[in-house]
C-alpha positions as CSV (number, residue, x, y, z in Angstrom):
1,X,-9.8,18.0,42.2
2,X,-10.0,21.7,42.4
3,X,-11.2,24.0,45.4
4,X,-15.3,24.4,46.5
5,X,-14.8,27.5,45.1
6,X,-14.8,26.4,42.0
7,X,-17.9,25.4,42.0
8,X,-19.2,29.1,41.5
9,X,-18.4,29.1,38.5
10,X,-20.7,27.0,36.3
11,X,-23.3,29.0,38.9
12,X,-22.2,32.7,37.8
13,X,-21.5,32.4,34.0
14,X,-25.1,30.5,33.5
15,X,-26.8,33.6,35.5
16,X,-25.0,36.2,34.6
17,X,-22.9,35.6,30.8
18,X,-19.4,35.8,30.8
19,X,-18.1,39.2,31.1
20,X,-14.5,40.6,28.6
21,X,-12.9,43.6,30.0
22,X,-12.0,45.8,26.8
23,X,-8.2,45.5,26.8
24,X,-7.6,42.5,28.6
25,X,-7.6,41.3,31.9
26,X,-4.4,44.0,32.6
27,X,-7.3,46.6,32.2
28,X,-8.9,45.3,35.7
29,X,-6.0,45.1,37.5
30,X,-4.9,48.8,36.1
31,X,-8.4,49.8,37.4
32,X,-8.4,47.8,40.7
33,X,-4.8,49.2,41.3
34,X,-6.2,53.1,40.7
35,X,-8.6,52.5,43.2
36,X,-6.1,51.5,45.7
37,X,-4.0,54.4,45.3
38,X,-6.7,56.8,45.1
39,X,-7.8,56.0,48.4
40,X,-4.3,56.6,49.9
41,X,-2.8,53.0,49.3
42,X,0.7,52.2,48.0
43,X,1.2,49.0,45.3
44,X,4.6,48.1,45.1
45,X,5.2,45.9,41.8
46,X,7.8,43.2,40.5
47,X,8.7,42.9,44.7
48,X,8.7,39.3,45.8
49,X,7.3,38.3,49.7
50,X,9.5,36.2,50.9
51,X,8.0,35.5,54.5
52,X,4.7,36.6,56.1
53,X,6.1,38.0,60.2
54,X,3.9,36.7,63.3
55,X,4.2,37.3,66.6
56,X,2.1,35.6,69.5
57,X,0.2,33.6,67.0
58,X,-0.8,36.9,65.4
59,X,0.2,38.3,61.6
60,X,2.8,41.5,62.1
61,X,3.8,41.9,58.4
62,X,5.9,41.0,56.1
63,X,9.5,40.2,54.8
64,X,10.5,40.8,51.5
65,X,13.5,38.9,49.3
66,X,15.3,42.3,49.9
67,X,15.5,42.0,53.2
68,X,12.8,45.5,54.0
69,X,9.9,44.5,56.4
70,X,6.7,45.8,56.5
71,X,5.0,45.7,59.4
72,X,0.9,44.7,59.1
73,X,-2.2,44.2,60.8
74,X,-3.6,42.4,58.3
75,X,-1.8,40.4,55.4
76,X,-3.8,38.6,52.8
77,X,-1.9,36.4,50.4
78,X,-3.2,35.3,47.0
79,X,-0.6,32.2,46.7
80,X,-1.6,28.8,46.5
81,X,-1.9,27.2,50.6
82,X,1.8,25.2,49.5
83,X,3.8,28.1,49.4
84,X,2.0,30.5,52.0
85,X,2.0,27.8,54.3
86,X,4.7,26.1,53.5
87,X,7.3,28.4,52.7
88,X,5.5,31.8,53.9
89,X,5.0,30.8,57.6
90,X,7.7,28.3,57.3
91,X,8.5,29.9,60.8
92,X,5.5,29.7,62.6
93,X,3.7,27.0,64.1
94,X,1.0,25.4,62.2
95,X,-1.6,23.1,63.7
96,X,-3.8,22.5,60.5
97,X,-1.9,23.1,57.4
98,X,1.5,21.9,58.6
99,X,4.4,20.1,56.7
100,X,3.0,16.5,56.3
101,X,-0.4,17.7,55.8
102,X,0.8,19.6,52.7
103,X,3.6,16.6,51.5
104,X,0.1,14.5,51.7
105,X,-2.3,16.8,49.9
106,X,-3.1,15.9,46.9
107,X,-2.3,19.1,44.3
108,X,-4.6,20.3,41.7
109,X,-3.3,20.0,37.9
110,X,-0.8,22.2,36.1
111,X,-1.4,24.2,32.7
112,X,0.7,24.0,29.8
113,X,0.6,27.3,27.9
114,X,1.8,28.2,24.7
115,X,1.0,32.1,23.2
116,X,1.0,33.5,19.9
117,X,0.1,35.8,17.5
118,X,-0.9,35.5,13.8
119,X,-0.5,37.5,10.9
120,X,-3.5,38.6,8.7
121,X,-5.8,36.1,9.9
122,X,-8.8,38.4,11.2
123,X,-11.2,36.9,8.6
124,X,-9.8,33.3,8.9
125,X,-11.3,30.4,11.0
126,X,-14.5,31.6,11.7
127,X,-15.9,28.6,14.0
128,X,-12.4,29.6,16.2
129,X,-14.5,32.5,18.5
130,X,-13.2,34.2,22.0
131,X,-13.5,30.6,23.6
132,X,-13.0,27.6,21.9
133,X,-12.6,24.5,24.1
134,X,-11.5,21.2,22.3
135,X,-12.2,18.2,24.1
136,X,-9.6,15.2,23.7
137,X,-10.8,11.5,22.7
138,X,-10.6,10.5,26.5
139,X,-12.4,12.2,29.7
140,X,-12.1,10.0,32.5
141,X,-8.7,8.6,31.7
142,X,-7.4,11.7,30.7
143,X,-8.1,13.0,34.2
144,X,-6.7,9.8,35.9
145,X,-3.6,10.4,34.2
146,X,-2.9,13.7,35.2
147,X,-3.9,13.5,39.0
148,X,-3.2,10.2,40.0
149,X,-0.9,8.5,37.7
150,X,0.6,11.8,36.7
151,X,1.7,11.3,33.3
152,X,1.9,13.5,30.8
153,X,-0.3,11.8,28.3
154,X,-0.3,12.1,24.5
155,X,-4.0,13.2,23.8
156,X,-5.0,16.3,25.7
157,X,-7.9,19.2,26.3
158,X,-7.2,22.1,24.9
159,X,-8.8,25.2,25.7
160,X,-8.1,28.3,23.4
161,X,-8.6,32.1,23.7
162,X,-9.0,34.5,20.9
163,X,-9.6,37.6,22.6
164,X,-9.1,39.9,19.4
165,X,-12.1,38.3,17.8
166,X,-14.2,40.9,20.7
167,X,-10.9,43.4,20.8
168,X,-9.3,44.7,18.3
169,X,-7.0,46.8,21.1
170,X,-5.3,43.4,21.7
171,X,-3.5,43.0,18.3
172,X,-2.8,45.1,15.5
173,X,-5.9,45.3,12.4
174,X,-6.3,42.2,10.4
175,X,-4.1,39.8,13.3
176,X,-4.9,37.6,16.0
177,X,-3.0,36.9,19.4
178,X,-3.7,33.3,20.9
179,X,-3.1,31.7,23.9
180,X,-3.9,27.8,24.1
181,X,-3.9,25.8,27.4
182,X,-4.0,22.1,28.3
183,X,-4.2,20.5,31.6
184,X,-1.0,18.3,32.6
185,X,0.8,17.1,36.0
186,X,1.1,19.6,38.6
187,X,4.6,20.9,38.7
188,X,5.1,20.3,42.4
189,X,4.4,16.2,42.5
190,X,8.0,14.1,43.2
191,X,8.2,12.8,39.5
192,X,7.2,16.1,37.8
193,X,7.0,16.5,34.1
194,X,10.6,17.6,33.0
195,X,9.5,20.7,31.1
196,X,13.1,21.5,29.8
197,X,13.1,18.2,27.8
198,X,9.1,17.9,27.2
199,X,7.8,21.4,26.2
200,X,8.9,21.1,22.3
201,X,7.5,17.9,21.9
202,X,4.1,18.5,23.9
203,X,3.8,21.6,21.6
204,X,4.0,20.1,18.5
205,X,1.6,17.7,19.7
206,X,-0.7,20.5,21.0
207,X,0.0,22.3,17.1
208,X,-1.4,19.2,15.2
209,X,-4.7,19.7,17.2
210,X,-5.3,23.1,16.9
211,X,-4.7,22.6,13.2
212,X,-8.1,20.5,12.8
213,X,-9.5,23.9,13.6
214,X,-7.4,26.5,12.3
215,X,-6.1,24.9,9.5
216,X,-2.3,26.0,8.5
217,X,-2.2,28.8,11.2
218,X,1.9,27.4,12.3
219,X,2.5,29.1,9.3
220,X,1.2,32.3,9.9
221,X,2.6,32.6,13.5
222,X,4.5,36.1,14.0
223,X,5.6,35.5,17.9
224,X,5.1,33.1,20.0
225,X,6.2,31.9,23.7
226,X,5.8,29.0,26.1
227,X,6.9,30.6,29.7
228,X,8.7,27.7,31.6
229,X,8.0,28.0,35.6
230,X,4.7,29.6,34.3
231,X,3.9,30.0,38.4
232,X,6.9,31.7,39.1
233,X,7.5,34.2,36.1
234,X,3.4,35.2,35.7
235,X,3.4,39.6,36.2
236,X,7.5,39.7,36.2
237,X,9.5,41.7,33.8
238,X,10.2,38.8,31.8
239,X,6.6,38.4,30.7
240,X,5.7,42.3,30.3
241,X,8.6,42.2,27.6
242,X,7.0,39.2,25.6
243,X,4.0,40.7,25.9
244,X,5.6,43.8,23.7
245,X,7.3,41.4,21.9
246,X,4.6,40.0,20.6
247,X,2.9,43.2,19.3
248,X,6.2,44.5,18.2
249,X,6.5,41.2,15.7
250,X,3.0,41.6,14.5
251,X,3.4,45.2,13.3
252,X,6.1,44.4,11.6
């Protein structure tokens, strides 16, 4: 249900350990982004593509939502194939991955993801460490659900990240930030989950398992957010000001 690439995975962490970058994953990109510009590059952020430019079967650059083109000899896009195909090179012709093909596909499943932080818990829930995965009572059924039957089921997965058990940059001393994720319908199937109705209720469920291993931790939560249209609102404004939110509220 997910890409060959996938498949790495398993491969790289058994041979070579799973790797933290000290200050968060924001860290890398900083670093990757340096590089760029150091070698003459220009990164433009919070700009939305809206259409990748061909001419005579052949990539010439880009459009932007402004309206500004950019011309290219080479465009790479890191979107998932639905919406570079799709929507991207909605005007060029496309043998392979064209409209039906992509109506047909069969997508890959969603994430539901709630964030927090915790106040004064450093010492608490010591069998919680960086990863934590928590598996539900079901496996096969579970997965049926969320691919093929799509339906948002009441048991779940969970996994959860506590990062500032291996950095202490990431929160203030003696808190915790959080993020928990469980796998659910992909947004883009015909009968979708309706998050606006659903996300209160799937996060109390998510709640009463995360307390069988961190007892009484809803009552220590100093910020918290579940972004709606998580695909659409990842690296925007929006989320860089929860993300100071959320360390504002734990100093405090």
């Amino acid at each position: 249900h997910v890409t060959s690439m996938y498949i790495l995975v398993s491969h790289l962490e058994k041979e070579f350990g799973v790797h933290y970058v000290q200050g968060g994953v924001q860290e890398l990109a900083d670093a990757m982004g340096r590089v760029v510009i150091d070698q003459g590059g220009q990164i433009i952020p919070e700009t939305t593509v809206d259409q990748i430019l061909t001419k005579r079967n052949r990539v010439t650059g880009v459009r932007l939502e402004t309206g500004r083109e950019i011309s290219a000899d080479i465009v790479v896009s890191n979107a998932d194939p639905g919406q570079t195909y799709d929507h991207m090179l909605r005007q060029h012709t496309k043998k392979r991955w064209n409209k039906s093909r992509l109506q047909n596909s069969k997508w890959s499943m969603g994430l539901f993801v709630w964030y927090f932080g915790t106040k004064g818990t450093s010492d608490e829930w010591s069998d919680v460490g960086h990863h934590t995965i928590l598996n539900g009572p079901r496996y096969r059924g579970l997965l049926k659900d969320i691919f093929d039957r799509r339906l948002l089921a009441d048991d779940m997965s969970i996994y959860l990240h506590r990062p500032s058990v291996s950095d202490p940059s990431v929160a203030p001393k003696g808190d915790d930030c959080f993020y928990a994720l469980s796998p659910v319908p992909n947004l883009k199937t015909a009968d979708a989950v309706d998050w606006e109705q659903e996300s209160a209720v799937y996060k109390e469920k998510m709640r009463k398992v995360l307390e069988q291993v961190m007892p009484g931790f809803a009552e220590k939560i100093a910020a918290e957010h579940v972004p709606n249209g998580f695909f659409s609102k990842t690296c925007t404004p929006e989320v860089n000001e929860f993300y100071s939110a959320i360390w504002t509220e734990l100093q405090k």
